[in-house]
C-alpha positions as CSV (number, residue, x, y, z in Angstrom):
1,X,110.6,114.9,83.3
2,X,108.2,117.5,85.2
3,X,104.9,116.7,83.3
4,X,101.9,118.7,83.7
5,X,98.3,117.9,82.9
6,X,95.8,120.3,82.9
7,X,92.5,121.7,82.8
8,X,92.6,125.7,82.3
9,X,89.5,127.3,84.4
10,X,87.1,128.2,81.2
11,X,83.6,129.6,82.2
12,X,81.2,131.4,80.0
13,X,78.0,133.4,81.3
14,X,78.5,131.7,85.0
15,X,78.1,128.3,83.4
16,X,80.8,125.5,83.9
17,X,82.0,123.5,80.9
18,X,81.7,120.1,81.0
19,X,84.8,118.4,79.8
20,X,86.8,115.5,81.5
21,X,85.4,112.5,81.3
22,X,82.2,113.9,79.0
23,X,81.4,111.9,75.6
24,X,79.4,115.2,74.8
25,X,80.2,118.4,76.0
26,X,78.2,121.7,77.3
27,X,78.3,124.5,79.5
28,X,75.9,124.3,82.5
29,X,74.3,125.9,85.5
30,X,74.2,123.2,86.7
31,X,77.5,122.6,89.8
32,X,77.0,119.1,90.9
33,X,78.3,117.6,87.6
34,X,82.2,116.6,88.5
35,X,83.0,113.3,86.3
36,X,86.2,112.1,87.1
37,X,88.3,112.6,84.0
38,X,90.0,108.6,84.4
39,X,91.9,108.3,81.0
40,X,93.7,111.3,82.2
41,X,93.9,110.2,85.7
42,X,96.0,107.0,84.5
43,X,97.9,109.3,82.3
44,X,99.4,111.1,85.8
45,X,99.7,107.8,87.2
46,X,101.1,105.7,84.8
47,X,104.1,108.7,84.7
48,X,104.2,109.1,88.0
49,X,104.9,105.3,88.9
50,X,107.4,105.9,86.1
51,X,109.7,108.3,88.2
52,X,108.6,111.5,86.4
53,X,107.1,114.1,88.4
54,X,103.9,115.1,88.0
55,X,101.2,117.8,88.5
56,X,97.4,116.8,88.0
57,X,95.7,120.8,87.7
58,X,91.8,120.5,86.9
59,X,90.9,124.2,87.8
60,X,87.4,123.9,86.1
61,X,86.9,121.1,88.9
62,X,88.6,123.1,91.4
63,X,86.9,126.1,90.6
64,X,90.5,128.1,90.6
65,X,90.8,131.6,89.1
66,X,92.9,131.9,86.4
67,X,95.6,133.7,88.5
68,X,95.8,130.9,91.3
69,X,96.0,128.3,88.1
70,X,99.0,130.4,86.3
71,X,100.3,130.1,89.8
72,X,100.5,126.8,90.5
73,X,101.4,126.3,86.7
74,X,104.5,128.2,86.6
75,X,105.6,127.5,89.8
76,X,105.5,123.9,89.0
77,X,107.9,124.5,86.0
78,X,106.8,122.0,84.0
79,X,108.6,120.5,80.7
80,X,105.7,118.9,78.8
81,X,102.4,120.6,79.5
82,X,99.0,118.2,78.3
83,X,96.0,119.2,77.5
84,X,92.1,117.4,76.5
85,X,90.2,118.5,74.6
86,X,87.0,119.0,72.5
87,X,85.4,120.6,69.4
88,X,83.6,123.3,71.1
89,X,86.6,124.7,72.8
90,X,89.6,123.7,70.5
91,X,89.9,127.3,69.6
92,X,90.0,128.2,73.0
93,X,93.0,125.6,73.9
94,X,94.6,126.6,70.6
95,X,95.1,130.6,71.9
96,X,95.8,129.4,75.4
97,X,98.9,127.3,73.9
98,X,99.8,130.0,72.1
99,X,99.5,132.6,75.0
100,X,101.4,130.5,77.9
101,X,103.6,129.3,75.3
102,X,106.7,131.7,75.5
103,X,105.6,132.2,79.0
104,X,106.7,128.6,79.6
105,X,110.2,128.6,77.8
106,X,111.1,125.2,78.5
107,X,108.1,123.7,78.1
108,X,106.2,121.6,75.2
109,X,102.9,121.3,74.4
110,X,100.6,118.2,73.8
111,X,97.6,117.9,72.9
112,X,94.9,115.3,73.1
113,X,90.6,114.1,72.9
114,X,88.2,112.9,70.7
115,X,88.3,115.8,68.2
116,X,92.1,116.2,67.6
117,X,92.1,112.3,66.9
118,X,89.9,113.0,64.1
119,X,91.7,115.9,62.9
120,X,95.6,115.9,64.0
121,X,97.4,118.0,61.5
122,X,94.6,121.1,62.3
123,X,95.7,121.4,65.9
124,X,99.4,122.1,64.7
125,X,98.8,124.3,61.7
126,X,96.9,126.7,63.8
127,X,98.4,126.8,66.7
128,X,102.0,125.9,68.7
129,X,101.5,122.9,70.1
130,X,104.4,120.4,69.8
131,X,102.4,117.3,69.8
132,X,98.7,115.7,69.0
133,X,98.2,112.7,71.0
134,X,95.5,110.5,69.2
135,X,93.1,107.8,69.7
136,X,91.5,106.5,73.4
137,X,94.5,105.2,74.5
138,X,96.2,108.3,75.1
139,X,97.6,107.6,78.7
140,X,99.7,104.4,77.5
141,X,100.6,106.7,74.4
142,X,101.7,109.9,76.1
143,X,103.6,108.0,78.5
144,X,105.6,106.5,75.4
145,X,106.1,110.5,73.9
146,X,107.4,110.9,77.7
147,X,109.8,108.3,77.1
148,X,110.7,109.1,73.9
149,X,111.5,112.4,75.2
150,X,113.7,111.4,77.3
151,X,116.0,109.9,74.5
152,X,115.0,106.3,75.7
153,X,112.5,105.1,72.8
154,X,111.6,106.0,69.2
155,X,107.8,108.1,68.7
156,X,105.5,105.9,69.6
157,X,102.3,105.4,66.7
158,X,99.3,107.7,67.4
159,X,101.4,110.7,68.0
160,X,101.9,113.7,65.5
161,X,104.0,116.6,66.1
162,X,105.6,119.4,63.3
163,X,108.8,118.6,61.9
164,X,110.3,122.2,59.8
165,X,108.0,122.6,57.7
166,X,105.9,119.6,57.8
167,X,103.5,117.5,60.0
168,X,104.7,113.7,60.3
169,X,103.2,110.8,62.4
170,X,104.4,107.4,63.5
171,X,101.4,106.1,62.2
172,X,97.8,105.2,63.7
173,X,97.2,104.6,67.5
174,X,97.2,101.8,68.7
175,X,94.7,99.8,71.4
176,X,96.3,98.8,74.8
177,X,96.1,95.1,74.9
178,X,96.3,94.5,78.6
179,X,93.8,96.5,80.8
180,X,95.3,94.6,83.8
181,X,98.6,95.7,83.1
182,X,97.7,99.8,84.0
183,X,98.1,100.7,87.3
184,X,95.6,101.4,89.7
185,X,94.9,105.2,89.3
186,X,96.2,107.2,92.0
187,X,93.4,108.8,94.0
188,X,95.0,111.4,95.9
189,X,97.7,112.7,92.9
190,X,94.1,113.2,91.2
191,X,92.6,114.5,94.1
192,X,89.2,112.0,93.7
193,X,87.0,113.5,96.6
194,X,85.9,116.5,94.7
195,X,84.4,114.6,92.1
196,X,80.8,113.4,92.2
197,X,77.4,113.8,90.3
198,X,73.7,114.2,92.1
199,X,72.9,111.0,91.6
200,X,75.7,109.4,92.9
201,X,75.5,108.5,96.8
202,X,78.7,110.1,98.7
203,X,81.8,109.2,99.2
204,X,81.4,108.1,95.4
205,X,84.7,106.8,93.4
206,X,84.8,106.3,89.3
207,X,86.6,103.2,87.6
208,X,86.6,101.7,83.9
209,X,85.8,98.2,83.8
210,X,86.7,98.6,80.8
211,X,87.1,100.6,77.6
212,X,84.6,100.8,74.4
213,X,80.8,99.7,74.1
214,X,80.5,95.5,74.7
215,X,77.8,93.9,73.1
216,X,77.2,90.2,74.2
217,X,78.7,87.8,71.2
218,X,79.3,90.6,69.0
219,X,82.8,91.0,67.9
220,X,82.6,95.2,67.5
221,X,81.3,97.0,70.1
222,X,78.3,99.6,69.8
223,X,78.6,101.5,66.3
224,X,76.2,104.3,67.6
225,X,76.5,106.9,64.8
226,X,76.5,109.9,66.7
227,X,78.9,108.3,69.5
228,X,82.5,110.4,69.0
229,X,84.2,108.0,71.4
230,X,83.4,104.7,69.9
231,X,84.7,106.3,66.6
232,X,87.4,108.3,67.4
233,X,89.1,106.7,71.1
234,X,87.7,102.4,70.3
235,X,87.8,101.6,67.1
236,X,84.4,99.8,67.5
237,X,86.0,97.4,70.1
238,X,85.3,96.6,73.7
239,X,88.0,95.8,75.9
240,X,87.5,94.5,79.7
241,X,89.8,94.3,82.9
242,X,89.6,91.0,84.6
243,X,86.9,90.5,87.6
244,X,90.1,89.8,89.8
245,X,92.0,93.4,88.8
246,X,88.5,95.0,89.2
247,X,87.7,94.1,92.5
248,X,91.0,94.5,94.0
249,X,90.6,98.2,93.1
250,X,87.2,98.5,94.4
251,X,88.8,96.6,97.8
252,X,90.8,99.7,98.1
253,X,88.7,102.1,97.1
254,X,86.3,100.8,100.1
255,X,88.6,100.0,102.9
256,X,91.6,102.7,101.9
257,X,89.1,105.6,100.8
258,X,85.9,104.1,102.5
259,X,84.4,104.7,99.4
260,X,80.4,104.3,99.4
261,X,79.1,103.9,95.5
262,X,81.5,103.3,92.8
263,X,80.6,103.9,89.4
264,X,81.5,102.5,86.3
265,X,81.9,104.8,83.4
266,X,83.0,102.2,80.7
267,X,80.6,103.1,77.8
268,X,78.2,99.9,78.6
269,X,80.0,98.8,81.7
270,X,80.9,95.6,82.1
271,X,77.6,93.9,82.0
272,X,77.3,92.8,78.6
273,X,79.1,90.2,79.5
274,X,78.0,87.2,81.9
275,X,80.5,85.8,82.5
276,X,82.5,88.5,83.7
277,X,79.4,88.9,86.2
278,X,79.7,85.9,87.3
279,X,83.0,85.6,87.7
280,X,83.4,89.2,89.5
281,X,80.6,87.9,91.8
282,X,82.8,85.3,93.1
283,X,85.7,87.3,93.2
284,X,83.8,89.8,95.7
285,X,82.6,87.2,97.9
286,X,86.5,85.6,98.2
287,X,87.3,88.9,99.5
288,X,84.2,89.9,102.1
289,X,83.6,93.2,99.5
290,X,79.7,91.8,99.0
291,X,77.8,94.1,101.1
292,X,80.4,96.3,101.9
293,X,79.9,98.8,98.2
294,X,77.1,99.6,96.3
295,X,78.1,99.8,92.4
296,X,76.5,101.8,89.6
297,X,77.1,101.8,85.7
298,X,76.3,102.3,82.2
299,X,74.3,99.8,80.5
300,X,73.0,98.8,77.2
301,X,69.2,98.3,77.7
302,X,69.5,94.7,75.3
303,X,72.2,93.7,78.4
304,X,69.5,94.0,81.1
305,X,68.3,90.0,80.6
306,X,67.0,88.0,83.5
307,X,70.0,85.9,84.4
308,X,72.1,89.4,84.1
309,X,69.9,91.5,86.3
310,X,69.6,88.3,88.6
311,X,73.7,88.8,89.0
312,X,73.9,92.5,89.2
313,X,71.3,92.2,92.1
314,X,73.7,89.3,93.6
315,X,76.7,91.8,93.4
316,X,75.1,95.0,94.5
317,X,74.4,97.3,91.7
318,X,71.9,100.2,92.2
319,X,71.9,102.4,89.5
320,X,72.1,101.5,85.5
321,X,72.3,104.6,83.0
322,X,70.5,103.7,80.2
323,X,70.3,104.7,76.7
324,X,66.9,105.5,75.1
325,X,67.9,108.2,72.7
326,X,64.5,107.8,71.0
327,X,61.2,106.9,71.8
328,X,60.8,105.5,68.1
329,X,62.2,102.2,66.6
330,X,63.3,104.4,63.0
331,X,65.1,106.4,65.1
332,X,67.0,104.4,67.0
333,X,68.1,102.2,63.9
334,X,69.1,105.3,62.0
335,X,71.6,106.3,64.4
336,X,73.1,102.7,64.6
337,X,71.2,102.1,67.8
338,X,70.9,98.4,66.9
339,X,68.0,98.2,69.3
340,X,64.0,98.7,69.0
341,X,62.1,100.7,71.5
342,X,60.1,98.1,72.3
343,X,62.8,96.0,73.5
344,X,64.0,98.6,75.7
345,X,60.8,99.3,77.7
346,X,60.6,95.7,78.2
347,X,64.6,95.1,79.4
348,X,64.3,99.1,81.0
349,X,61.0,97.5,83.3
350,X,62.6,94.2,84.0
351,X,65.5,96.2,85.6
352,X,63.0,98.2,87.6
353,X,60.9,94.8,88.8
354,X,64.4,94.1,90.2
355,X,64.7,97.0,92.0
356,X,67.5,99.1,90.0
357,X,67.3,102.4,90.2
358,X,66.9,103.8,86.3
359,X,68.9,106.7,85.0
360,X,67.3,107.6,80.8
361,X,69.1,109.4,78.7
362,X,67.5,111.1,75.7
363,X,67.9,113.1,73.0
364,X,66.0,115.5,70.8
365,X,66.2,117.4,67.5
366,X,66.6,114.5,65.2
367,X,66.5,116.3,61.6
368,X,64.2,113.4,60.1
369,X,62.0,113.6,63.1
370,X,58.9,115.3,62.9
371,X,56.4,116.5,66.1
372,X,54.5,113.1,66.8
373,X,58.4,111.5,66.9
374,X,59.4,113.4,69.5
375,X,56.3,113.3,71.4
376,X,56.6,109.3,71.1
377,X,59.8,109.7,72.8
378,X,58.7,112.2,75.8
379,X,55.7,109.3,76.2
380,X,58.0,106.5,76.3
381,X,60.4,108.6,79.2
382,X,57.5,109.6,80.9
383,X,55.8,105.6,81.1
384,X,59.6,104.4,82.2
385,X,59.5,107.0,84.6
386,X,56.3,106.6,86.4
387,X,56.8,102.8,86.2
388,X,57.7,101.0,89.3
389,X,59.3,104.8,90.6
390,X,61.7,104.6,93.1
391,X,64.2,107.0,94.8
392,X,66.9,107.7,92.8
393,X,65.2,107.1,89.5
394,X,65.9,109.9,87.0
395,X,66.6,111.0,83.5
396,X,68.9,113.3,81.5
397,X,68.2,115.1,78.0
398,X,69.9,117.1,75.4
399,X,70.1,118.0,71.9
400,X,71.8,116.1,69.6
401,X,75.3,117.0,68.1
402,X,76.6,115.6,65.5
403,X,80.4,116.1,65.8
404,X,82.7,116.2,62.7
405,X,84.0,112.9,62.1
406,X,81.2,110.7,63.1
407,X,79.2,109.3,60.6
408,X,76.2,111.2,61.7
409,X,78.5,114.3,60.9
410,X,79.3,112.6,57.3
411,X,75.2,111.8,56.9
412,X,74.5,115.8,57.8
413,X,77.0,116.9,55.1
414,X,75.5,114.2,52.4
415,X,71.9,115.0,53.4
416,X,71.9,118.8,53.9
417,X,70.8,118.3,57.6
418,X,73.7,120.9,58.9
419,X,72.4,124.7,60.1
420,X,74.4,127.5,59.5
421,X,76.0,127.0,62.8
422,X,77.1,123.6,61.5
423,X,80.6,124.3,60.5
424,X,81.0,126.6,63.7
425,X,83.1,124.7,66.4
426,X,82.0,126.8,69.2
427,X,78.9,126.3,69.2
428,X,78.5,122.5,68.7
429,X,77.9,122.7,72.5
430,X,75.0,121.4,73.0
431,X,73.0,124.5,72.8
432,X,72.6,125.5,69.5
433,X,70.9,123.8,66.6
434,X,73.1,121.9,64.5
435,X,71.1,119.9,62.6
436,X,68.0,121.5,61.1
437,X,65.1,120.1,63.6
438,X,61.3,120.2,62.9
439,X,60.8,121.3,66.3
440,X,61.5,123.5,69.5
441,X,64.1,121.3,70.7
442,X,65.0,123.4,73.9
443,X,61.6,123.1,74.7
444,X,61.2,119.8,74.0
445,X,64.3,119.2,76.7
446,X,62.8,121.0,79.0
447,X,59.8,119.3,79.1
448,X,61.7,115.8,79.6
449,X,63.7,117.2,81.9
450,X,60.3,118.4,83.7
451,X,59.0,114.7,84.4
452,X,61.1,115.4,87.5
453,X,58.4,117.5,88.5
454,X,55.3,115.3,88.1
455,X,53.5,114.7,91.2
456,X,52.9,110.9,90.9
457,X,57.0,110.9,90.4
458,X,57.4,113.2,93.0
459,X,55.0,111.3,95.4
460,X,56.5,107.6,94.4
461,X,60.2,108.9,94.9
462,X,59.6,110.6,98.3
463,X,57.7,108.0,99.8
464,X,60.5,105.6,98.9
465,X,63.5,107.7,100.7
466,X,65.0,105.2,103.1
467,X,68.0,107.1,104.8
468,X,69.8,110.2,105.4
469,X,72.3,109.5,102.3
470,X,68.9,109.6,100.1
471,X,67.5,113.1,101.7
472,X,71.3,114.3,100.8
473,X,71.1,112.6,97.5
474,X,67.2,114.4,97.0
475,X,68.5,117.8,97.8
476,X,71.8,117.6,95.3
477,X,69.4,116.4,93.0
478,X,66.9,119.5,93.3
479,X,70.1,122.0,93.0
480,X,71.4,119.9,89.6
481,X,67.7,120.1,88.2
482,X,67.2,123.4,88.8
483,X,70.7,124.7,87.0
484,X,69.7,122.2,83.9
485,X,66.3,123.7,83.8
486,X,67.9,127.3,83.4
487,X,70.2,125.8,80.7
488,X,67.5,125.6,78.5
């Protein structure tokens, strides 16, 4: 089959929408945010290992005009077009299916993301799409719609599509059992150079470790109540790739692609556990890679223990992104943060006596919160900040959004925390207030967003740059401040 996956160019008010790849989505000024979308990339590669052909068309990536992406569209002649994609612009992808629909006569329509997993049958009574991909795992499952398409297989479980009159299912997705068992993702079909973020030294390559939010010795994952993915994609599981199938892709990212920094965009990475550290340590040596990559990645602040920050600094990790959400321990355990704050100061400082380089994220608008909360949580990002500051170190913050389906979506409806915007899909974007807030919470963002600008950060960070990859790294990172200052 000719199978296209796509990305329509969307832009509102000059800002780009964040959407591959994003757990929670915005628009931005901002133009040096490109995540790799990688569930979609093994999508395209898992089919095109498969024999089918296959077009990979992010234009919101590729900056393409609408007429240069109908172009390539049509002219590709696809029979199953896919889409991803997200509350705030469902609406959007539900016209545009409808639109492009007789335009494409002998194509069908999927449909997939975090939002229509929630809410399957609403994607096919208001619109023409043919079929609602669910859960996390939608690159093993589409693959199976592909084949069923083909008259080879029966529907596979997670997929919904209209029969007549009515809206059936095989049932609920299923996990993947066997990370190992995907193929590597192929980097040029996906075109992987022209992805990259400003903290990220170039060339920079994405991978999954893994999929869902690991907790050392805990059998679910992170239950984060504001956390679509965990919810809608995991099931509250963590799954990981062996060390071996790991580094063999980083060995070809390096000497293939001469990739510089990979990062790992797993929800917690893989270091929760330690002994896939360990084990990947040795697996890196075995094949000369030690000294040859630098490796960044999400991390659970309760993960950053000695022995685990002693291994990371053995392998070659330079950046963690770490969750502090809130700067107050009632906080954090009301959205299922399972964490106090004073544990992750302590874990966030070990990591910086090791040298990592420390990326916060943060958010604000909390509807129990009062002024002094938030505050507490600017004071806490401010003292991580300034602590130990080295090049590179950095922070991110936004407002909260409470999608519909997470539990902290069900607690707004039960405690009458929702605005008037609350039932309005377009603008649970990350700019409007959604949860009534005690506080100026785009002000409150700028502010955190402003430690950037203190002069004992500024002064610690520039007197730490060490090479020409860091000056290119400081001025991507001046551009990406600057459009996320104007966001708000």
């Amino acid at each position: 089959m000719r199978v296209a996956f796509i990305y329509p160019p969307l832009f509102m008010d000059g800002k780009i929408p964040l959407l591959g790849q994003n757990r929670q989505f915005k628009f931005t000024h901002s133009k040096e945010i490109k995540i790799f979308p990688l569930i979609p990339a093994y999508a395209v590669t898992i089919l095109k290992q498969a024999g089918h052909e296959v077009l990979f068309l992010d234009a919101i990536n590729r900056g393409m005009t609408g007429e240069a992406f109908e172009k390539e569209l049509k002219a590709f002649k696809p029979e199953l077009v896919v889409l991803e994609t997200k509350t705030p612009i469902i609406k959007f992808h539900w016209e545009w299916i409808d639109y492009f629909k007789p335009q494409l006569e002998s194509a069908r329509f999927a449909i997939c993301g975090d939002h229509v997993s929630f809410f399957p049958e609403e994607s096919i009574q208001n619109s023409r799409v043919d079929f609602v991909v669910t859960g996390g795992d939608f690159d093993v499952t589409l693959a199976a719609l592909v084949t069923h398409l083909e008259g080879k297989a029966v529907m596979p479980p997670g997929v919904y599509f209209r029969d007549g009159m009515e809206i059936k299912s095989m049932g609920k997705a299923e996990l993947h059992r066997n990370l190992d068992s995907l193929p590597f993702i192929d980097r040029d079909l996906t075109r992987w150079d022209i992805y990259g973020e400003a903290y990220l030294y170039r060339p920079c390559a994405y991978i999954l470790t893994g999929r869902g939010c690991g907790r050392e010795g805990k059998e679910t994952g992170g239950v984060c109540t504001f956390c679509i993915w965990q919810h809608a994609f995991w099931q509250r599981k963590a799954r990981l790739r062996s060390p071996k199938n790991v580094a063999e892709e980083i060995e070809i990212l390096v000497k293939k692609y001469k990739v510089h920094e990979v990062f790992d965009d797993n929800e917690s990475g893989a270091v929760w556990s330690q002994v896939w550290l360990e084990a990947f340590l040795v697996e890196i040596e075995k094949r000369g890679l030690k000294g040859k990559f630098i490796i960044s990645s999400n991390a659970r602040a309760e993960n950053l223990t000695e022995e685990k920050c002693r291994l990371m600094k053995a392998i070659g990790y330079r950046l963690l992104k770490v969750g502090l959400e809130a700067g107050t321990t009632d906080s954090l355990h009301r959205i299922g943060k399972l964490e106090n704050v004073e544990d992750i100061i302590e874990n966030v400082k070990r990591a910086k006596r090791y040298g990592f380089k420390v990326m916060l994220t943060m958010m604000v608008g909390y509807p129990w919160e009062d002024l002094k909360d938030v505050e507490q949580t600017y004071k806490v990002a401010k003292e991580l900040m300034l602590y130990k500051t080295h090049f590179g170190d950095s922070l991110q913050a936004s407002i909260i959004m409470p999608y519909p389906g997470t539990p902290l979506y069900r607690d707004a409806e039960k405690h009458g925390w929702l605005t008037e915007d609350g039932k309005d899909y377009e603008k649970m974007d990350m700019e409007h207030d959604i949860l009534k807030s005690h506080y100026d919470n785009k002000y409150w963002c700028q502010k955190m967003w402003n430690i950037h600008k203190d002069p004992v950060f500024l002064i610690k960070s520039f007197l730490s740059l060490r090479s020409i990859r860091d000056i290119a790294l400081a001025l991507r990172g001046v551009k990406s401040l600057l459009g996320h200052n104007k966001d708000y």
